[in-house]
C-alpha positions in Angstrom: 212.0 125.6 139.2 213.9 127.6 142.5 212.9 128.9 145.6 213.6 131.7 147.6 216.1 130.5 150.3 214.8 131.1 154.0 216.8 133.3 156.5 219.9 130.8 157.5 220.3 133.4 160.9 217.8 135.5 162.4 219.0 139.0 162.4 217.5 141.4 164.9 217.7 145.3 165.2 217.2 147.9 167.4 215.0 151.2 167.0 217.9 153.5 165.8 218.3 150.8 162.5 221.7 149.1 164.3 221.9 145.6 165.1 220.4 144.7 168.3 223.7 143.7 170.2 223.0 141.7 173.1 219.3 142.2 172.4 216.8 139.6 174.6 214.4 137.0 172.9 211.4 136.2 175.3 209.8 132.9 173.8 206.1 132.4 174.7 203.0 129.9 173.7 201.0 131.9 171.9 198.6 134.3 173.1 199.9 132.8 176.8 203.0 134.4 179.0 203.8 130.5 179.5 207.6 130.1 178.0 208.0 127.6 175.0 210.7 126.5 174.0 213.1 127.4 170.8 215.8 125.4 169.5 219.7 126.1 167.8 219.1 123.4 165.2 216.9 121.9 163.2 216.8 118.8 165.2 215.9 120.3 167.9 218.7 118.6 169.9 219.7 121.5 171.9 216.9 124.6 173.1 217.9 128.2 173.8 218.1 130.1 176.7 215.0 131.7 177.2 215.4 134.7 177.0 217.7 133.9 173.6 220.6 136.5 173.8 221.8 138.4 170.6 225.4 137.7 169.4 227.7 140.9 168.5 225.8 140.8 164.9 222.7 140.7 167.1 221.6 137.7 165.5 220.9 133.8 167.0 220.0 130.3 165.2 216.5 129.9 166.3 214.7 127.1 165.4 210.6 126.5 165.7 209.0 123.4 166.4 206.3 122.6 163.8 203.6 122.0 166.2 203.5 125.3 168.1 202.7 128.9 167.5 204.7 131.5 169.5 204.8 135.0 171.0 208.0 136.7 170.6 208.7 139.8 172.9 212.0 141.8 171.8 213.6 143.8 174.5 217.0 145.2 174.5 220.4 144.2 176.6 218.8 147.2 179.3 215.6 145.3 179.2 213.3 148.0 177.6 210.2 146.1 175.7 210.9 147.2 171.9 207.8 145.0 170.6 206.0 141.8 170.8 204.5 139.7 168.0 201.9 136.5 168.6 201.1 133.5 166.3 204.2 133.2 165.1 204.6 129.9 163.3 206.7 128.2 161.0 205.6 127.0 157.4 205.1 124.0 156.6 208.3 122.1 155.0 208.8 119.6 152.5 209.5 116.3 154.6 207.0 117.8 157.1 204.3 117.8 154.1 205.2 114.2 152.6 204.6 113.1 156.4 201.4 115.0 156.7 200.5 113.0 153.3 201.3 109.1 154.1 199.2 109.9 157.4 195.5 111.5 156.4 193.0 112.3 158.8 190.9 108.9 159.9 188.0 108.2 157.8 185.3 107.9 160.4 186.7 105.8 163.2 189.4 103.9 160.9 193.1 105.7 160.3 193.8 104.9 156.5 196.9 103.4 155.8 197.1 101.7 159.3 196.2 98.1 158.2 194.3 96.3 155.6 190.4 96.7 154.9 189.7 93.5 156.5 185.7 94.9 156.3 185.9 96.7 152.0 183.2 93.7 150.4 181.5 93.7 147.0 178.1 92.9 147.8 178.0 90.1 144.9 181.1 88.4 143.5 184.3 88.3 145.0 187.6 90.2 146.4 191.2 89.1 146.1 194.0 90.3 147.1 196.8 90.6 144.4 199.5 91.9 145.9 200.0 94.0 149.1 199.1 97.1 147.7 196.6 96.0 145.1 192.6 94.2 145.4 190.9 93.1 142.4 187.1 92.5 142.4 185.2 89.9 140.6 181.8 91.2 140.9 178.0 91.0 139.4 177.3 94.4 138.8 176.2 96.7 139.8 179.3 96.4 143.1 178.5 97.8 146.1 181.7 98.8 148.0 181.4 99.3 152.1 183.6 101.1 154.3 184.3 100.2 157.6 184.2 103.6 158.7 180.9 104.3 157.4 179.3 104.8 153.9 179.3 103.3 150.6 179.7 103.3 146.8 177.7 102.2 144.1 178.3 101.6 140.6 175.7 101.1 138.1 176.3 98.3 135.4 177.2 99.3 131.7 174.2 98.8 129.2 174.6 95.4 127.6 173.4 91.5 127.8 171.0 91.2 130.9 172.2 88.6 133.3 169.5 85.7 133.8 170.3 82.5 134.6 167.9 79.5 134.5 167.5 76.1 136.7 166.1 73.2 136.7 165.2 71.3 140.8 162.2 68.8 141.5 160.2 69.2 138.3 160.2 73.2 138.5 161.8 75.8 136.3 163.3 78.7 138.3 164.6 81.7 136.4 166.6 84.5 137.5 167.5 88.1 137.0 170.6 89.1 138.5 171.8 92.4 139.8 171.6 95.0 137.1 169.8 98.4 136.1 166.7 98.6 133.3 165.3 101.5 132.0 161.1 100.9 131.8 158.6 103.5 130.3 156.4 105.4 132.2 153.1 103.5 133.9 151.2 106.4 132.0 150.8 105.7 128.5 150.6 109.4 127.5 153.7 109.6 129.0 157.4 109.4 127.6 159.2 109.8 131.0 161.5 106.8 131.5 162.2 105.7 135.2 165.7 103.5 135.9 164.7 100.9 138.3 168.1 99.0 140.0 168.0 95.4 140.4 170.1 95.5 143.6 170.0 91.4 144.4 169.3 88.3 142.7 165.3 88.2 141.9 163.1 84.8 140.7 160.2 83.4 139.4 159.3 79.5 139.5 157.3 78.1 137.0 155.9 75.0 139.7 156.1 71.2 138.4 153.2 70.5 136.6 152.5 74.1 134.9 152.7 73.8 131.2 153.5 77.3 130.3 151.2 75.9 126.8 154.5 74.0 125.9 154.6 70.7 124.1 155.7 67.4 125.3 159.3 66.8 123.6 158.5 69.8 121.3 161.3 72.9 121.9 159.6 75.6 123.6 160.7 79.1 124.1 160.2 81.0 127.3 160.2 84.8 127.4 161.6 86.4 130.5 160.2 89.4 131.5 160.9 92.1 134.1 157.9 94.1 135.6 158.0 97.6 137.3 155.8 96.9 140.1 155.7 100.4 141.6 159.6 100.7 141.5 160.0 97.3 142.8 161.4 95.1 139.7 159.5 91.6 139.5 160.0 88.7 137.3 157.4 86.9 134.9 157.5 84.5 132.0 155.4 83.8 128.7 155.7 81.5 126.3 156.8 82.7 122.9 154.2 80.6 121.0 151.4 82.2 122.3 151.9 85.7 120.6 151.7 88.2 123.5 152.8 91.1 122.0 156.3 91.9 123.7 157.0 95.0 121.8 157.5 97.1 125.3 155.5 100.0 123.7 152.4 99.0 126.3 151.7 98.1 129.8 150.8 94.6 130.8 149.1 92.3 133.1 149.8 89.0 134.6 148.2 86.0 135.8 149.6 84.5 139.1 151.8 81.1 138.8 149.4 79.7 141.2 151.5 76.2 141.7 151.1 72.8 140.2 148.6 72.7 136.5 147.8 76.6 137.2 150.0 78.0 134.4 148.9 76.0 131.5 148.4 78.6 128.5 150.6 79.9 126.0 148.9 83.2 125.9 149.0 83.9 129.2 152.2 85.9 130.9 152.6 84.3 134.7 154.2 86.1 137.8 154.5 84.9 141.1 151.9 87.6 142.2 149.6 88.5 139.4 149.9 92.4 138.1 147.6 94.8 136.3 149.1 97.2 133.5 152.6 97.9 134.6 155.4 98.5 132.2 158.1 95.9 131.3 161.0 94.8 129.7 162.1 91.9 128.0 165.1 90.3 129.6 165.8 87.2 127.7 164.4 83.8 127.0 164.7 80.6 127.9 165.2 77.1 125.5 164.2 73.3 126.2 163.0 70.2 125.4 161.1 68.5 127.9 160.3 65.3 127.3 156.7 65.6 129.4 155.4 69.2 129.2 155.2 70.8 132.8 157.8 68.1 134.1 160.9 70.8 133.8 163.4 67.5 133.8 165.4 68.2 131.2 168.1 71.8 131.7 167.8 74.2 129.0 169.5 74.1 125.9 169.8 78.2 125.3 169.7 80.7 128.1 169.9 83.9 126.2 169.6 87.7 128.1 168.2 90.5 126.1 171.3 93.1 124.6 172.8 93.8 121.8 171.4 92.1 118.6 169.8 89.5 120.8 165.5 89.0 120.3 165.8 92.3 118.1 167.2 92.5 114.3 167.7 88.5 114.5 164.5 87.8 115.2 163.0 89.6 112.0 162.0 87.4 109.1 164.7 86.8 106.6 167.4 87.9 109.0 170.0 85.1 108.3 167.5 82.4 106.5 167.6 81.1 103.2 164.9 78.8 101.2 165.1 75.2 102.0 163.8 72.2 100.8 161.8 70.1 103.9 160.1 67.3 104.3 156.7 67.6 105.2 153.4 65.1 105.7 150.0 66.5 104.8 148.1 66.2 107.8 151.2 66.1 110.0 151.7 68.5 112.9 154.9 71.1 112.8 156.6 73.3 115.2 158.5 76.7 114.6 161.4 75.9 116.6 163.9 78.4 115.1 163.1 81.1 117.4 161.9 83.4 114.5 159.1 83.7 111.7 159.7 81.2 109.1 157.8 81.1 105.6 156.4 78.2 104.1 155.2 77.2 100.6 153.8 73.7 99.5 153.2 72.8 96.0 151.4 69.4 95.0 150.5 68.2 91.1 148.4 66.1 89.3 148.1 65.5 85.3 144.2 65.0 85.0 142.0 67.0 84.4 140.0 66.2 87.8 142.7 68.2 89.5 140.5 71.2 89.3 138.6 69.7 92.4 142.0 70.0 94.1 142.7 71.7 97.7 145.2 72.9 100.0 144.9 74.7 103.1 147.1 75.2 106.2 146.6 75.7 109.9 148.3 77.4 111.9 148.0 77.4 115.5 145.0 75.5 115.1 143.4 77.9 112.7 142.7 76.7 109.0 143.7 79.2 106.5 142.3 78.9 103.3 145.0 80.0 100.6 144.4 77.9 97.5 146.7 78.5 94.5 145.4 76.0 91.5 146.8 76.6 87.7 147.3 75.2 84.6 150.6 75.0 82.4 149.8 72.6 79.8 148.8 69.3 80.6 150.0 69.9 84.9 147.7 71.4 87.1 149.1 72.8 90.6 147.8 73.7 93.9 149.4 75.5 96.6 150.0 77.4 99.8 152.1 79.4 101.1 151.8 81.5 104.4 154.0 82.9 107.6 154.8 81.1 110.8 155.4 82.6 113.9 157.9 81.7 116.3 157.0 78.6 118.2 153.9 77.9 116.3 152.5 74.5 115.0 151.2 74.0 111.6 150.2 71.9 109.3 148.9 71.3 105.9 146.3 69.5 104.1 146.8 68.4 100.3 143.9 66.6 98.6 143.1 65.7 95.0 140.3 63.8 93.6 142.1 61.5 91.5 145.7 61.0 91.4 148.3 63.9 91.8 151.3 64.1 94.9 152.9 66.2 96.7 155.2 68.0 94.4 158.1 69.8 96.7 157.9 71.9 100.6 159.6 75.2 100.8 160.8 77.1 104.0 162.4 80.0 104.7 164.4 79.0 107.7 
């Protein structure tokens, strides 16, 4: 790509089309009779006379400076006014523009390029300086970036895993969300608007030495994590898995306050630290453990899983990644679902006599007996049955009886 070249000389003439010959230059500030300044160079090393006299070509190197305009008044060798033009200036050139560049404007009170950002800060995480051009930040999203000249930028985190963390201190479980956006439904059930709330800091909810959460000493519990839209302020709660609140999200729901030491003690009930009446929620995760006294939160969890991707959804569905096993199982024993999903079980018991039509077999689950009796015949073997669903975190148990004789053939589970 070319350019026009400028004009090397200025070249002046006079009204009857000749060269001005000794032709007078009056150099002005503009729109002032106050002289400024021209020079014969471009480094202004050396300024004209003012007035600048035409050669014998009537022409003369004149040179602006970048920072001025001008008036120009023209007059001839006789000093008779030919014309005057104002706001003359020159155009910008290229080393003039490169220098304009490497020196914006200041961004409020702070000239860029003048120092480091001793005061640009990620509200969570950390900053560090690679090189002397180059930061890298470390962050919890979503960043918050602050300027010392005023303002800032925020950037919402990418849809994925929600970021809890969990903690055990003086007997008490203390859960955390950290910073992050969640979309809830609306507060109105006939309502499909969806509000983004941000999490823009850290936010908790203790579950107080002593409070049971309906868990079960040296049994593994599973505690849902749930985020409440309080009114656009995002709150925390918890729930034990076992106690089969349903957590489809399709609802609103109320809470129960923690209330301190012995004051959350059921499974059924979802706890916040101040109770809550049909708002909408989300599930953020869950929480795994084995404490060896329930309520005593000694012991740090085994699992701390956030909600996202093909976490609590498709995996959780019965026969997602389970296969038939054989167990071993005690009638009158006490289980627990501890696999974090519904499980299936079958029991089969026998007896060759022909008292084993008095047999029975029932199975409770959660502490209520369900009566599913399966008793047949094949030759001289009589068989008696059951075979049911448990839910996550459940107990159960099973009761096998025969009059006279038979056993307890085999225990099934899909796990």
């Amino acid at each position: 790509m070319a350019s026009l070249t400028p004009t090397p000389k200025q070249q002046i003439y006079g009204s009857d089309g000749n060269p001005l010959v000794g032709g007078k230059i009056y150099t002005y500030a503009a729109g002032t009779t106050t002289p400024l300044a021209t020079y014969t160079d471009a480094g202004a090393g050396t300024a004209n006379t003012n007035p600048i006299i035409l050669n014998s070509l009537g022409q003369a190197n004149i040179w602006l400076t970048t920072s001025s305009s001008y008036k120009f008044s023209v007059f001839t060798s006789a000093d008779v006014l030919l014309y005057t033009v104002d706001n003359i200036a020159t155009p910008i050139d290229y080393i003039s523009l490169v220098t304009s560049l490497a020196s914006p404007p200041p961004i409020g009170s702070t000239a860029p390029n003048t120092g480091a950002f001793t005061t640009l800060a990620a509200t969570t995480g950390t900053i560090t300086t690679v090189n002397s051009t180059t930061v890298t930040a470390t962050t919890v999203v979503p960043t918050t970036l602050t300027f010392s000249g005023g303002g800032s930028m925020t950037k919402p985190p990418e849809p994925g895993i929600q970021p809890i963390t969990a903690s055990i201190a003086a007997s008490a479980l203390t859960v955390t969300l950290n910073p992050t956006t969640l979309d809830f439904r609306s507060a109105t059930l006939t309502s499909g608007t969806v509000v983004s709330r941000l999490v823009s800091s850290a936010i908790s909810v203790v579950v107080s030495s002593g409070s049971t959460l309906g868990t079960v000493s040296a049994v593994q519990s599973r505690i849902v994590v749930l985020a409440l839209d309080n009114a656009g302020t995002v709150e925390l709660a918890v729930v034990n898995i076992a106690g089969g609140t349903n957590l489809t999200e399709t609802g609103l729901i109320s809470t129960t306050a923690e209330g301190g030491a012995g004051a959350a003690d059921s499974a059924s009930t979802v706890y916040s630290t101040t109770a809550r009446t049909n708002v909408a929620y989300r599930v953020v995760g869950y929480v795994e453990s084995t404490q060896t006294t329930a309520g005593t939160w000694a012991t740090a969890p085994s699992t701390i899983q956030g909600y996202g991707g093909q976490a609590l959804a498709s995996m959780s569905s019965l026969g997602y990644g389970q296969t038939w096993q054989t167990v071993t199982r005690v009638s009158g024993t006490t289980y627990y679902n501890t696999t974090g999903k519904p499980i299936k079980i079958s029991v089969i018991g026998t007896s060759n006599t022909v008292s084993a039509q008095g047999s029975s077999c029932s199975l409770t689950i959660n502490g209520v007996t369900i009566q599913n009796n399966v008793l047949y015949q094949e030759g001289s073997t009589y068989t008696v049955g059951v075979n049911d669903i448990i839910p996550p975190a459940a107990s159960y148990s099973f009761t096998l009886s025969f009059p006279i004789g038979g056993a307890l053939t085999s225990v099934f589970e899909l796990r």
